[in-house]
C-alpha positions as a Markdown table, in Angstrom:
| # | Residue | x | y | z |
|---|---|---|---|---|
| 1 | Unk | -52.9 | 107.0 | 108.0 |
| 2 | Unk | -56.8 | 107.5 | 108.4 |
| 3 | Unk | -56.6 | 104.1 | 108.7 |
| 4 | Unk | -54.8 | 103.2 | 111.1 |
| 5 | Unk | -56.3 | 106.0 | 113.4 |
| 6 | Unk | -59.5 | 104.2 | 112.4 |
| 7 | Unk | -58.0 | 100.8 | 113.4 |
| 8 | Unk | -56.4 | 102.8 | 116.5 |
| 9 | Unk | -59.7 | 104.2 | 118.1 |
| 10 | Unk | -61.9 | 100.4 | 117.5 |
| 11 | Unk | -59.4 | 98.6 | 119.2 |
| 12 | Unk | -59.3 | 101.5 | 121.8 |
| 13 | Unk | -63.5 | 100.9 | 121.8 |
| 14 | Unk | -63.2 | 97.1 | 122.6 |
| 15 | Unk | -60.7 | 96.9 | 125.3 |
| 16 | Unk | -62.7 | 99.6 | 127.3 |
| 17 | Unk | -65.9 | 97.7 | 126.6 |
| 18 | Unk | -64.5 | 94.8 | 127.3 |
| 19 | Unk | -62.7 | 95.9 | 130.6 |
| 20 | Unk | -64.9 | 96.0 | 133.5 |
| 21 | Unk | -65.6 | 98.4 | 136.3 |
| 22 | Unk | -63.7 | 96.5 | 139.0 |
| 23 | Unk | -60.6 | 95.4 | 140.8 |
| 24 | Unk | -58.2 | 93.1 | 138.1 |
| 25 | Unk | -56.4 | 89.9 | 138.9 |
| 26 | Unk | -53.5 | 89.3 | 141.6 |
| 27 | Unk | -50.7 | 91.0 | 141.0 |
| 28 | Unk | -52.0 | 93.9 | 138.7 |
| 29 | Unk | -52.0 | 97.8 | 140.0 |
| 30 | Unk | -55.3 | 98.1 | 141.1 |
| 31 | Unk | -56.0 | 94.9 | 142.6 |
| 32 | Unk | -57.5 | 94.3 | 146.2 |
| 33 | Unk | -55.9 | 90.7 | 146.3 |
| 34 | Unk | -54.4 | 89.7 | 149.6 |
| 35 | Unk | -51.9 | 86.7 | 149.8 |
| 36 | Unk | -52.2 | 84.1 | 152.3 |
| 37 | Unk | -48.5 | 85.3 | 154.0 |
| 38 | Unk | -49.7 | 88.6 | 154.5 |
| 39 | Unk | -49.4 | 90.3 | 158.1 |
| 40 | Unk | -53.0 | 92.2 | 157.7 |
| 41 | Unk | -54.0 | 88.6 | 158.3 |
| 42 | Unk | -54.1 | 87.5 | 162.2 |
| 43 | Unk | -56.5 | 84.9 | 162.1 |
| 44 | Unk | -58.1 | 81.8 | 160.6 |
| 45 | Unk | -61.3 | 80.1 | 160.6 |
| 46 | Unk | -61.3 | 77.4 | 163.5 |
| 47 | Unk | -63.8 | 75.3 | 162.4 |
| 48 | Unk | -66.4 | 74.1 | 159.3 |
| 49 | Unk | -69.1 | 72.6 | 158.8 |
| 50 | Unk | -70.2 | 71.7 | 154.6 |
| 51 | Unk | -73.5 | 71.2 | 153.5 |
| 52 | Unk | -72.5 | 69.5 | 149.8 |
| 53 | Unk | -74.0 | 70.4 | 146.7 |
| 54 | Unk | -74.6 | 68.3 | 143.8 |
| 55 | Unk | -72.5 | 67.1 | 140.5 |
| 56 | Unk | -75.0 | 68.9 | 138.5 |
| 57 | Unk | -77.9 | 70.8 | 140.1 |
| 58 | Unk | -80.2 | 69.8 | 137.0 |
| 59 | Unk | -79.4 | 66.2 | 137.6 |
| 60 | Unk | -79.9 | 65.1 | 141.2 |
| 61 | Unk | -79.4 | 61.6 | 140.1 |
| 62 | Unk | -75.7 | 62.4 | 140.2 |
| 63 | Unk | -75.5 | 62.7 | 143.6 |
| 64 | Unk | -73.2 | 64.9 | 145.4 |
| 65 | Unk | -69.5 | 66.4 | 145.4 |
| 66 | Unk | -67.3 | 64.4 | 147.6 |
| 67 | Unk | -63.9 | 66.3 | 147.4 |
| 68 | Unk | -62.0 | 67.1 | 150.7 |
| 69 | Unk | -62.9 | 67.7 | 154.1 |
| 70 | Unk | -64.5 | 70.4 | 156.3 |
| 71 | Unk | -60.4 | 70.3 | 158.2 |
| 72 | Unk | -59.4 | 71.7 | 154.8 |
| 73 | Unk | -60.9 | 74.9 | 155.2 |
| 74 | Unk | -59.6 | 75.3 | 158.3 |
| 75 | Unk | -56.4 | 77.4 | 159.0 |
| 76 | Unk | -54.0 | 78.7 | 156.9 |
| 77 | Unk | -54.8 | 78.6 | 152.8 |
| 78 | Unk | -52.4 | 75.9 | 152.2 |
| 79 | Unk | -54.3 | 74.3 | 148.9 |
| 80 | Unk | -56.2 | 71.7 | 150.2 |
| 81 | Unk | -59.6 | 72.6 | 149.6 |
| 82 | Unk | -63.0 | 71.1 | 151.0 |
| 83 | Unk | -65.4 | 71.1 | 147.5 |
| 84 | Unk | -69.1 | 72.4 | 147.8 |
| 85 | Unk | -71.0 | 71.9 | 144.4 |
| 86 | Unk | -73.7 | 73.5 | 142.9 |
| 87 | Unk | -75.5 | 75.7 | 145.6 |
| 88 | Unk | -73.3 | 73.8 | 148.5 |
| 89 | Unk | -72.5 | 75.9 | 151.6 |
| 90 | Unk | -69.7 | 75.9 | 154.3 |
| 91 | Unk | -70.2 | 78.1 | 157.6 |
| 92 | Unk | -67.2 | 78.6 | 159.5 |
| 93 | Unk | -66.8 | 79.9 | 163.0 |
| 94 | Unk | -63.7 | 81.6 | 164.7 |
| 95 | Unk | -64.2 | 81.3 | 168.8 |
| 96 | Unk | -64.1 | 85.1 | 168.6 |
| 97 | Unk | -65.7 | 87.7 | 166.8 |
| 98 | Unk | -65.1 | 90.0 | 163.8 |
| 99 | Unk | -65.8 | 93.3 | 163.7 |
| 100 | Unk | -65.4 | 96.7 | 161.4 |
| 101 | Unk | -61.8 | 98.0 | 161.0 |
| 102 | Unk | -60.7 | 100.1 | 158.5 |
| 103 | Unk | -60.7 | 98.8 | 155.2 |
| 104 | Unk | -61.1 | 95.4 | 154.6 |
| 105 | Unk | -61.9 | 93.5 | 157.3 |
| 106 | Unk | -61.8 | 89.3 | 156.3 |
| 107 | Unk | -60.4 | 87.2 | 153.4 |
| 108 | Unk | -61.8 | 84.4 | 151.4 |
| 109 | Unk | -59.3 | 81.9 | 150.0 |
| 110 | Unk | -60.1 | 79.6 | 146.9 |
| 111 | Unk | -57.9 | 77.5 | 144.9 |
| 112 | Unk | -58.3 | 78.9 | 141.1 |
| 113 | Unk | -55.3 | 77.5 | 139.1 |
| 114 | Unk | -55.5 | 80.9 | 136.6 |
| 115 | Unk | -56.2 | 84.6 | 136.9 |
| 116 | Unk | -59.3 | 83.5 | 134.4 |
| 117 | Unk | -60.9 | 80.6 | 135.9 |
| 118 | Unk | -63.3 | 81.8 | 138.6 |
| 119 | Unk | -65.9 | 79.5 | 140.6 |
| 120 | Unk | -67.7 | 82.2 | 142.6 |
| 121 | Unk | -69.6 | 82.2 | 145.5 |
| 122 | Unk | -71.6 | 84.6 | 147.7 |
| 123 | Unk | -70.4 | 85.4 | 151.0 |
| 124 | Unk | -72.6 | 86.0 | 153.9 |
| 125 | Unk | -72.1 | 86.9 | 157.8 |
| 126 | Unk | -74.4 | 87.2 | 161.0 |
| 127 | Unk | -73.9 | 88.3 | 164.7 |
| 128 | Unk | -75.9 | 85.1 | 165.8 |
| 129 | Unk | -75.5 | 82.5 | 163.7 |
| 130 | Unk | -79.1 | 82.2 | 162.9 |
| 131 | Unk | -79.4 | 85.7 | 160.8 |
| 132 | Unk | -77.3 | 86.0 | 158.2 |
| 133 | Unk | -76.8 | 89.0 | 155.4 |
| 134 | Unk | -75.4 | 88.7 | 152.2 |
| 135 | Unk | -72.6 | 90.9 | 150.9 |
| 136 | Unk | -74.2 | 92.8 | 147.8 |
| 137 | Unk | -72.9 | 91.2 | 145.0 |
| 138 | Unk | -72.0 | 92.5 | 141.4 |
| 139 | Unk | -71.2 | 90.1 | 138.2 |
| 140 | Unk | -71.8 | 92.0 | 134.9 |
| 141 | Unk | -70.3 | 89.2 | 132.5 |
| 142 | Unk | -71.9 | 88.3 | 129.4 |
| 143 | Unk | -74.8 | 86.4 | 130.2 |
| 144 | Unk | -75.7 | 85.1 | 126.6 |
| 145 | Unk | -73.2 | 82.2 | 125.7 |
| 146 | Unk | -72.9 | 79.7 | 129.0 |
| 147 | Unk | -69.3 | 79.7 | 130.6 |
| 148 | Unk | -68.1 | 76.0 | 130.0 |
| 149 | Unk | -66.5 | 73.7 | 132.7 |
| 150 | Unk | -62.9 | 75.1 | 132.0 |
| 151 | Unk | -64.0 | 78.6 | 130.3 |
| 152 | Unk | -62.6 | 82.1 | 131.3 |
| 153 | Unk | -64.2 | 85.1 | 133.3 |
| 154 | Unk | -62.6 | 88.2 | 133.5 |
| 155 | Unk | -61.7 | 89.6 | 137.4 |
| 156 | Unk | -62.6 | 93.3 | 136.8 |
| 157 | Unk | -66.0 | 91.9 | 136.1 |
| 158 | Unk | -67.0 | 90.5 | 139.5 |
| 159 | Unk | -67.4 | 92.2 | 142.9 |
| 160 | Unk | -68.0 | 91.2 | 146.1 |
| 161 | Unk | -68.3 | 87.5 | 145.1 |
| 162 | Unk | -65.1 | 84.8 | 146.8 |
| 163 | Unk | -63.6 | 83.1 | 143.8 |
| 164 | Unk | -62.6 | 86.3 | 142.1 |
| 165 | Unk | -58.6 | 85.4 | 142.7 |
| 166 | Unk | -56.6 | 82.5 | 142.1 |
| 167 | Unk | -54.7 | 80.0 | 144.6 |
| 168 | Unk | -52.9 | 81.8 | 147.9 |
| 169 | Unk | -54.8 | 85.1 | 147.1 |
| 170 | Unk | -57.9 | 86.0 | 149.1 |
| 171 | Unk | -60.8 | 88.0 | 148.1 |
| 172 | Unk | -61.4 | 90.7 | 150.5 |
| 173 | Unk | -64.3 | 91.8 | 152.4 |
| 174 | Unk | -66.0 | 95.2 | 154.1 |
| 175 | Unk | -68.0 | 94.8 | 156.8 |
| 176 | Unk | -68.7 | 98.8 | 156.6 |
| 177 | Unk | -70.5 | 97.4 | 153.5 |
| 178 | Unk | -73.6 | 96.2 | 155.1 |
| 179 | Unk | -73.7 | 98.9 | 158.2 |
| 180 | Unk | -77.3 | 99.7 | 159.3 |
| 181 | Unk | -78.5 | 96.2 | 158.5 |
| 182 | Unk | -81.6 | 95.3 | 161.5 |
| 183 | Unk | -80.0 | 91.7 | 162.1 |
| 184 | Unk | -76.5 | 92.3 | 161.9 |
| 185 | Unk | -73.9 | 93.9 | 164.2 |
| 186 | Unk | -70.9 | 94.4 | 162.4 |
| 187 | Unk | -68.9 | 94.8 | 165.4 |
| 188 | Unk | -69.5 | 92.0 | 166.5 |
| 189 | Unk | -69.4 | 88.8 | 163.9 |
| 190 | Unk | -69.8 | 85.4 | 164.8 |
| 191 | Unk | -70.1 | 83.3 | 161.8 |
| 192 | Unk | -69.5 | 83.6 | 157.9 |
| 193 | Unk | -71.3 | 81.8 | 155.4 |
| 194 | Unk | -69.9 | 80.7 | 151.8 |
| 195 | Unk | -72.6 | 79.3 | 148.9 |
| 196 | Unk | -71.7 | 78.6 | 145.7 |
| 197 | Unk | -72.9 | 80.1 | 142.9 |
| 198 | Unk | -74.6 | 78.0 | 140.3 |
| 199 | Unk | -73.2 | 79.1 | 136.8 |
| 200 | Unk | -75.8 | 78.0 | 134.9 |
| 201 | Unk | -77.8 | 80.4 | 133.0 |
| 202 | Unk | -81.1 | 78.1 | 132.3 |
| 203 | Unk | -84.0 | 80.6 | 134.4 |
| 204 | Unk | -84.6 | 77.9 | 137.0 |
| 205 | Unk | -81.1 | 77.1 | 138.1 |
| 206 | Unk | -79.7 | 80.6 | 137.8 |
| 207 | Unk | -77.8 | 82.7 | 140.3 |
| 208 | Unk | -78.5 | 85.9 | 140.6 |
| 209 | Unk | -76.4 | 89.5 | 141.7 |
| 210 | Unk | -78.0 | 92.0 | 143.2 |
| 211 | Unk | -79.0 | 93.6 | 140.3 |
| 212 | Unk | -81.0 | 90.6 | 139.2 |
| 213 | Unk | -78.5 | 89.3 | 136.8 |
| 214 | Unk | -77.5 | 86.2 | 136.3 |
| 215 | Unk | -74.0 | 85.2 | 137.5 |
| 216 | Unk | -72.4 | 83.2 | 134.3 |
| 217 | Unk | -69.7 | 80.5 | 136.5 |
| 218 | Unk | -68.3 | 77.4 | 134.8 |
| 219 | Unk | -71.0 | 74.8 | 134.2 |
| 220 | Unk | -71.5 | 72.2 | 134.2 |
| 221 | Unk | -68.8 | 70.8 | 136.2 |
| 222 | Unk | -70.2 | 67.7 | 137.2 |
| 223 | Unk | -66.8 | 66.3 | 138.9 |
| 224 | Unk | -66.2 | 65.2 | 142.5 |
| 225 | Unk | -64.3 | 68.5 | 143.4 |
| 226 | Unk | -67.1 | 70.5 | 141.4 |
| 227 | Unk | -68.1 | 73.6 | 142.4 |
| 228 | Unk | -66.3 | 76.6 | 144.6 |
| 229 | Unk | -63.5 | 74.9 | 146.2 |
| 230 | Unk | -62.7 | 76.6 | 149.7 |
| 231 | Unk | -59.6 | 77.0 | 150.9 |
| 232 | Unk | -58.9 | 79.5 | 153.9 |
| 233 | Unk | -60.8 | 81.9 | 155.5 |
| 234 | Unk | -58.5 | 84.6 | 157.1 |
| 235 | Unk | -59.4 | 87.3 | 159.4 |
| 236 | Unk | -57.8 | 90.9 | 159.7 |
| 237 | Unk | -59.7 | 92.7 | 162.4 |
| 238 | Unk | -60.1 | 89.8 | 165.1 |
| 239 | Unk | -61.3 | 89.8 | 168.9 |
| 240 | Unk | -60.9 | 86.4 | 170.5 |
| 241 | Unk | -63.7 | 87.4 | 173.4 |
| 242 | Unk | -67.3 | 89.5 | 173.1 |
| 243 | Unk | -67.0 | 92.5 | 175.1 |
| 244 | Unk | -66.6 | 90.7 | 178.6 |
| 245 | Unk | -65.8 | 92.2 | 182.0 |
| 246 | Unk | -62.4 | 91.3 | 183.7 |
| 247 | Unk | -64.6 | 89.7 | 186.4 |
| 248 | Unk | -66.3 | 87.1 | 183.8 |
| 249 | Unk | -63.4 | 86.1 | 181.9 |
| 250 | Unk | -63.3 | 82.2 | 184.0 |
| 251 | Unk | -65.5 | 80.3 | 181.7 |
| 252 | Unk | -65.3 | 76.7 | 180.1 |
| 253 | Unk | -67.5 | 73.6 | 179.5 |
| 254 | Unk | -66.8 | 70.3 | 180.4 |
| 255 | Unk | -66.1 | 67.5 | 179.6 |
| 256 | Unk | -65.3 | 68.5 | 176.4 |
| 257 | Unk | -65.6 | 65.5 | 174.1 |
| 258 | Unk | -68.6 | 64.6 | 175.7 |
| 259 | Unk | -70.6 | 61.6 | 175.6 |
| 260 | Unk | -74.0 | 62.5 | 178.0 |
| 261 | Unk | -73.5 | 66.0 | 180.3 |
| 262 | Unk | -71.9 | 69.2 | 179.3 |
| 263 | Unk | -71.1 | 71.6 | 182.4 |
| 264 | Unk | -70.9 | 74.8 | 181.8 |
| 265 | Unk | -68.4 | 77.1 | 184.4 |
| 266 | Unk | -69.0 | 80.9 | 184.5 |
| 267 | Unk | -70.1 | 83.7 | 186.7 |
| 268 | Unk | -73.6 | 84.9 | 186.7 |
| 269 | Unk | -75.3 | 82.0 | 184.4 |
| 270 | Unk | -78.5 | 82.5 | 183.2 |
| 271 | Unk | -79.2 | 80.2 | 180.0 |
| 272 | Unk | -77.5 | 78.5 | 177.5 |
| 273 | Unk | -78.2 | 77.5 | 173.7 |
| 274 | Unk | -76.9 | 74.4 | 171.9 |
| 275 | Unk | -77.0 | 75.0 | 168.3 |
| 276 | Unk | -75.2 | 73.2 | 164.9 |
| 277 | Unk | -72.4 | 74.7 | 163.5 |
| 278 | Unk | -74.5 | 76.4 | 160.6 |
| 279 | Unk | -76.2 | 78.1 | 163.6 |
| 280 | Unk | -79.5 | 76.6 | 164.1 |
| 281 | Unk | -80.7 | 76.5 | 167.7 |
| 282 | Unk | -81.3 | 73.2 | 169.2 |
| 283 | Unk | -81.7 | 73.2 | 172.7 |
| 284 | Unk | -82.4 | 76.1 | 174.8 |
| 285 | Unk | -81.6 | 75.8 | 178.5 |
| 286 | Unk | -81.4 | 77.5 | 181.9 |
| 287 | Unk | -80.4 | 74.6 | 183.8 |
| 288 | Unk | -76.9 | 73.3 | 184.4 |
| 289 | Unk | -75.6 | 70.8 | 183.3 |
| 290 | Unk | -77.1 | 69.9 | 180.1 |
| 291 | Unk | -77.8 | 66.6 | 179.0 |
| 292 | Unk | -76.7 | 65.4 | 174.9 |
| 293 | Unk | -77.3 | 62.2 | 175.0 |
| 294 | Unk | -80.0 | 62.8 | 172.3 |
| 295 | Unk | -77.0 | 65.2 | 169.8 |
| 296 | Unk | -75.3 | 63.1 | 167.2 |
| 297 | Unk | -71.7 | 62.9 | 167.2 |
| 298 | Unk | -70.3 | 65.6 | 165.7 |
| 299 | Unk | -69.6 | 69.4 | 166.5 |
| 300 | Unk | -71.9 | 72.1 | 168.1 |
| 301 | Unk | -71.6 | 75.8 | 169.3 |
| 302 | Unk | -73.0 | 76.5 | 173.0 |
| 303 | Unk | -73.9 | 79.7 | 173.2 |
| 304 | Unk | -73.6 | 81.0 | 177.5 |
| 305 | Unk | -75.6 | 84.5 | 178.6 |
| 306 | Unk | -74.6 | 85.4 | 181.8 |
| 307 | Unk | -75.3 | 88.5 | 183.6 |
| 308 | Unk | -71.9 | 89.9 | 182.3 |
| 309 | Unk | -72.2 | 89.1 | 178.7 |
| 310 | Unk | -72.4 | 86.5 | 176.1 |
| 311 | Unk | -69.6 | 83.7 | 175.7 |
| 312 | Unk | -69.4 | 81.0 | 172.9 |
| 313 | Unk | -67.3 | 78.3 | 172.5 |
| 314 | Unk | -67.6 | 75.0 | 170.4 |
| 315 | Unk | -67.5 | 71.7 | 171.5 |
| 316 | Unk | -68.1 | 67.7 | 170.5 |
| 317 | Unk | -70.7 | 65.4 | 171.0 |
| 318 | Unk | -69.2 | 61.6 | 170.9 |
């Protein structure tokens, strides 16, 4: 009998050390999962732009991921995935704004195939799309014994870090979380960020919480679809315009493709600002229209003040 209260009380020991402070996996009483069909949902990402990451971040020679397209991020989680690779990044953009609501206030969708197998990444916002602010992160796994490409990580372990569910679930985010910050309006979000998290442990790859330690992910994964694999993003509290007066709600540029002008219709114009889809400013301008013949093809957010408020809207370059 003494024995089996022994054998009783050091299995009781390990499953509490081994259980971690935060929400478990999908499905479980306590979890903060939210499934792609779910009504708190009312919006999704309209567009993406990828910077890849590599195969291997300690071999460049590699070259980088090459799995899916920025399209796949876009909309609905529906399991087609857009690939980043170690330390790649994806900033997606919503023609509206985010802002603070109760509870959790955005979702990020990847395409895990277990409750176990988790490729993390940090999640990051900004009012501006040139400031952004990281959502404090927590990962207190074992940091000793490197995670291997197809390894397990346990859920309750990880905080505040996408990638913590598996397929059609979304990890949830607080915007009340980072209240206060000097570069970020939480009422008012333009632009989220993802970055993968590098999973290895060598000191001069590492990624780090923000406690300093570092973040044990599968590795090395050195596969075309390596790294986090983004689904969905999927926004609960959603505003499709910026706080704008009923007398300043006629706006649009035009043409839109364009191939050499971009005219801008509003009331009250005062400047505009051309800048990529990750947010960095490219042309600054207070005339109208606005030449691009010197943009590469592709996609870019213009960025209106007018003496009613601020209006954004994206557009292409062809």
């Amino acid at each position: 009998m003494k024995i089996a209260i022994i054998i009783f009380f050091i299995l009781l020991h390990y499953c509490g050390y081994n259980q971690g402070a935060f929400a478990p996996p999908a499905g479980q009483f306590g979890s903060t999962a939210i499934h792609k069909d779910s009504t708190a949902i009312v919006h999704w990402a309209e567009s993406c732009e990828v910077i890849r990451g590599g195969l291997d971040i300690a071999d460049s020679t590699l070259g980088l991921v090459t799995f899916g397209s920025e399209e796949d991020a876009i909309d609905i989680a529906d399991g087609a995935v857009v690939s980043l690779g170690d330390k790649g990044s994806a900033v997606l953009h919503f023609n509206g704004i985010l802002f603070d609501g109760p509870g959790h206030d955005f979702a990020v969708f990847e395409n895990s195939f277990s409750d176990d197998f988790l490729e993390l990444a940090f999640v990051e916002v900004s009012s501006d799309g040139i400031n952004f602010v990281r959502f404090p992160a927590t990962c207190d796994l074992q940091d000793s014994l490197q995670i291997g490409p197809f390894g397990s990580s346990d859920a309750t372990h990880v905080n505040n870090l996408a990638g913590k569910y598996r397929a059609q679930f979304g990890t949830p985010f607080d915007l009340s979380e980072l209240a206060g910050h000097p570069d970020l309006d939480i009422n008012e979000i333009s632009h989220i960020r993802i970055i993968d998290c590098i999973g290895s442990l060598q000191p001069e790859f590492a990624s780090h919480d923000q406690y300093g330690r570092r973040i044990n992910d599968p590795y090395p994964s050195p596969f075309s679809s390596g790294g986090f694999d983004l689904d969905a993003v999927g926004i609960i509290h959603y505003n499709a315009y910026t706080g704008l007066s009923e007398n300043d709600l006629v706006f649009s540029v035009f043409p839109n493709p364009t191939t050499e002008l971009i005219n801008i219709n509003c009331k009250g114009f005062i400047k505009a600002e051309i800048q990529t889809m990750q947010g960095r400013l490219i042309h600054s301008r207070k005339s109208n229209p606005i030449n691009c013949t010197s943009l590469a093809n592709g996609n870019y957010i213009i960025k209106v003040l007018t003496e009613n408020g601020i209006h954004i809207q994206i557009f292409m370059k062809r």
